[in-house]
C-alpha positions in Angstrom: -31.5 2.4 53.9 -31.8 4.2 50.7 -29.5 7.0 52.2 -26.5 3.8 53.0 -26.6 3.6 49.4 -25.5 7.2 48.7 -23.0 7.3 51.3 -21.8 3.8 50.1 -21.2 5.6 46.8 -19.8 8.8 47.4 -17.1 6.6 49.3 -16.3 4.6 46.0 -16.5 8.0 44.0 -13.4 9.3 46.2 -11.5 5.9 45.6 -11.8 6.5 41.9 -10.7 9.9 42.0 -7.7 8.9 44.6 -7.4 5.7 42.4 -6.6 7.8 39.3 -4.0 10.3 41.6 -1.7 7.0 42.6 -2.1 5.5 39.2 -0.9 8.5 37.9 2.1 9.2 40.0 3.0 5.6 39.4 2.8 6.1 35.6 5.3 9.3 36.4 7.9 7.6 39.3 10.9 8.0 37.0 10.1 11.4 35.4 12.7 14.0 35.9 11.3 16.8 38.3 7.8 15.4 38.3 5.7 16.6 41.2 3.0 14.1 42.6 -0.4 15.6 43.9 -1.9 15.9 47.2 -5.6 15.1 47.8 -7.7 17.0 50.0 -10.9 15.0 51.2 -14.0 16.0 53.6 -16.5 14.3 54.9 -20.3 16.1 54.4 -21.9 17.4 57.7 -23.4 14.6 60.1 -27.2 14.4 60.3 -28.8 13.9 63.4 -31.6 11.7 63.4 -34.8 11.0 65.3 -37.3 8.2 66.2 -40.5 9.2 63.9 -43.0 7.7 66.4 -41.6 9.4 69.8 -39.2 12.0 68.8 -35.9 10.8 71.2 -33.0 11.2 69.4 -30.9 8.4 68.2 -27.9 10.3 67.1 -25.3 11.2 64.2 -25.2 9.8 60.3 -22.3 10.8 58.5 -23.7 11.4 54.7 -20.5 10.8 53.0 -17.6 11.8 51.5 -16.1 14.4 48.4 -12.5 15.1 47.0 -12.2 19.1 47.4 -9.2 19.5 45.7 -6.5 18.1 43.9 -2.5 19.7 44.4 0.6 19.1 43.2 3.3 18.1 46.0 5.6 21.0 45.4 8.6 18.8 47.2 12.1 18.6 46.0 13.6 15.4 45.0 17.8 14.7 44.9 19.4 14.7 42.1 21.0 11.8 40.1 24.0 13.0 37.7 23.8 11.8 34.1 26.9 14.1 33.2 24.6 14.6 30.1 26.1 18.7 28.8 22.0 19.6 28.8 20.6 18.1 31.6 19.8 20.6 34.0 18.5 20.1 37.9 17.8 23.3 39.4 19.1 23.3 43.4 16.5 24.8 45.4 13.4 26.3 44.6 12.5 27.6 40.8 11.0 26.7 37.9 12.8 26.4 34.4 10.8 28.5 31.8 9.0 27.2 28.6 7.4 28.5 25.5 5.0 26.8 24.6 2.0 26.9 21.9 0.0 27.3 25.0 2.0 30.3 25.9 4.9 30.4 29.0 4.9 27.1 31.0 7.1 26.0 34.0 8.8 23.0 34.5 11.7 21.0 37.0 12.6 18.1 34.3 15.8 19.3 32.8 16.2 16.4 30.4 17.0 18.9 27.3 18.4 19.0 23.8 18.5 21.3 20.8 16.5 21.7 17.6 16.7 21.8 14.0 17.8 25.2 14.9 20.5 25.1 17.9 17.6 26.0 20.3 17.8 24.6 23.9 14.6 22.7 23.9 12.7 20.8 26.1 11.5 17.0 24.9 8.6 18.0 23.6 10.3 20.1 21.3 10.0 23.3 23.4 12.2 26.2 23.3 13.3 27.0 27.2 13.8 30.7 27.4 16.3 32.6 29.0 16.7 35.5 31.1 15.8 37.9 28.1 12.4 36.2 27.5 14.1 34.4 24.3 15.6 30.9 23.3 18.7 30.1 24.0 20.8 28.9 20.5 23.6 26.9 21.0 24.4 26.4 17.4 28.0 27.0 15.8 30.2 24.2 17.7 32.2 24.6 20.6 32.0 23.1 24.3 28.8 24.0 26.1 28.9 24.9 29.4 26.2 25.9 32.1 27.1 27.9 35.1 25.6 27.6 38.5 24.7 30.8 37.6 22.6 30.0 34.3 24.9 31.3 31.9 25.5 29.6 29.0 28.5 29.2 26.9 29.5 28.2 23.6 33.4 27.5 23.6 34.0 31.4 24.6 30.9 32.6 23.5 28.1 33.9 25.6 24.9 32.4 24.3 22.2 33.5 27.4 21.6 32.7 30.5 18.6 29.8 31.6 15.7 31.5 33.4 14.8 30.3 36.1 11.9 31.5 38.0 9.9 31.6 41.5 6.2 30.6 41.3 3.6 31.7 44.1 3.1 27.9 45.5 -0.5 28.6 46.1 -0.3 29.5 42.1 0.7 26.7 40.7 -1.2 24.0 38.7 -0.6 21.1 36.3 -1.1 21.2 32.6 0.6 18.1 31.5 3.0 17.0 30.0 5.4 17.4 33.0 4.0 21.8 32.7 3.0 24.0 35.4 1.0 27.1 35.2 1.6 29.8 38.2 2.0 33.5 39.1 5.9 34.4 38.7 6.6 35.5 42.6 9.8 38.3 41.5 10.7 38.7 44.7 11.4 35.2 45.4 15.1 33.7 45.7 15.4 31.0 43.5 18.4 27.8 43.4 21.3 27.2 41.1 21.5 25.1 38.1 23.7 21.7 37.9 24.3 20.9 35.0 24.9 17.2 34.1 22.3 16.1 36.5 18.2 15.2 36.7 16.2 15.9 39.5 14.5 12.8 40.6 11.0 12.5 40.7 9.5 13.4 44.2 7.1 9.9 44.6 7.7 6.8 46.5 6.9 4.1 44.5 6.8 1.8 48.2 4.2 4.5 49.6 2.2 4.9 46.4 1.6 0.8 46.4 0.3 0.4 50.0 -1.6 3.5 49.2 -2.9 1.5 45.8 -3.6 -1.7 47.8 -5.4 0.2 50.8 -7.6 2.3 48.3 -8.6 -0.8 46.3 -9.6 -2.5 49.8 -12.0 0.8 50.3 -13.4 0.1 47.2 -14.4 -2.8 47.9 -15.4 -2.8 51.6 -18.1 0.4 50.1 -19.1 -2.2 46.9 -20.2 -4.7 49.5 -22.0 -2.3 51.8 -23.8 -1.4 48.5 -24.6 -5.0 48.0 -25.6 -5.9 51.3 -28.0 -2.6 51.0 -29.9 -3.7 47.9 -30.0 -7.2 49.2 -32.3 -6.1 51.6 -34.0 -3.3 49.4 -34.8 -6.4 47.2 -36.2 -9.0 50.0 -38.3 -5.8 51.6 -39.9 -5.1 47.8 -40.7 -8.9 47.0 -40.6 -11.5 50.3 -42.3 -9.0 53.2 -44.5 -7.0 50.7 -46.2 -10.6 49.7 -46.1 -11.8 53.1 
């Protein structure tokens, strides 16, 4: 009986972790290039068990459940044109680079604009590097215009070009704020750049709400179990024990 309990529990454990993972991508459903996360769950080994008195076997008992891993959902979204001059979507695969205090971080959300400076910055105040490992300064007036190509231009003036860059999927991993971390895969063939257009965030906010609903039903259905189990814990320790 004692053993229901920790089964009971491991089960609400998961739907905390899982209830965390929709809450967040919720919280994130209209975030240019956000990325939801995929959960990968196991259940521990089955136990068999046996009569104590005679030694016949009564069978199976699944000791629970764990979370083994948490990963982004490295699909692409559409895009949805703002006709903003620095919002950038990338088409196809790639990641726009970052420097950040933290060092070089990826991102998809192309929602930029400029510094004190001129630099091409992210919202967070971020300087998005170019194919030279540098910012990208837009300063001094003049039209700017983005290529498919990632150039950038300043009236007729060549300013850079917007890196963008293939990550090892296998690589990759959050660090907030809308950053990824991951092993640059050179070799890779990366999309173009739009400019005047977001890429849309990648979660269903109709899927992610069943999911919520069905999750919070788990909880529950375990948090009973539980109940029910100390319940009889409770009458076995004081009603048959005096009887």
């Amino acid at each position: 009986m004692e053993r229901g309990l920790f089964i009971a529990a491991s089960g609400m454990l998961a739907a905390q972790i899982r209830q965390d993972v929709i809450a967040n991508r919720l919280a994130n459903a209209t975030t240019p290039g956000f990325k939801g996360e995929t959960l990968a769950q196991v259940a521990f080994g089955d136990m068999l068990l046996s009569n104590t008195l005679t030694g016949a076997g009564i069978g199976p008992l699944n000791v629970g459940t764990l979370i083994t891993e948490i990963k982004p959902n490295l699909t692409n979204a559409g895009f949805r044109w703002t006709q903003n001059t620095l919002d950038l979507a990338i088409g196809g695969d790639g990641w726009f680079a970052v420097q950040t205090p933290q060092g070089v971080r990826y991102t998809r959300n192309g929602a930029f604009t400029t510094d004190a400076e001129g630099f091409i910055t992210t919202a967070q105040g971020d300087r998005v590097l170019g194919t030279d490992g540098q910012g990208i300064n837009v300063a001094g007036g003049g039209r700017v215009t983005i290529a498919r190509t990632g150039e950038v231009r300043v009236g007729d003036r060549v300013a850079g070009r917007v890196a963008v860059i293939a990550l090892d999927p296998e690589s990759v991993r959050k660090e907030g704020q809308n950053y990824v971390s991951g092993t640059v895969n050179a070799g890779a063939r990366v999309g173009s750049v739009a400019q005047g257009a977001l890429e849309s965030s990648n979660v269903n906010t109709v899927s992610e709400m069943v999911a919520l609903i069905e999750n919070m039903r788990t909880f529950e259905a375990d948090q009973k179990v539980i109940r029910a189990l100390d319940d009889s814990l409770d009458r076995a320790a004081n009603q048959i024990g005096r009887v």
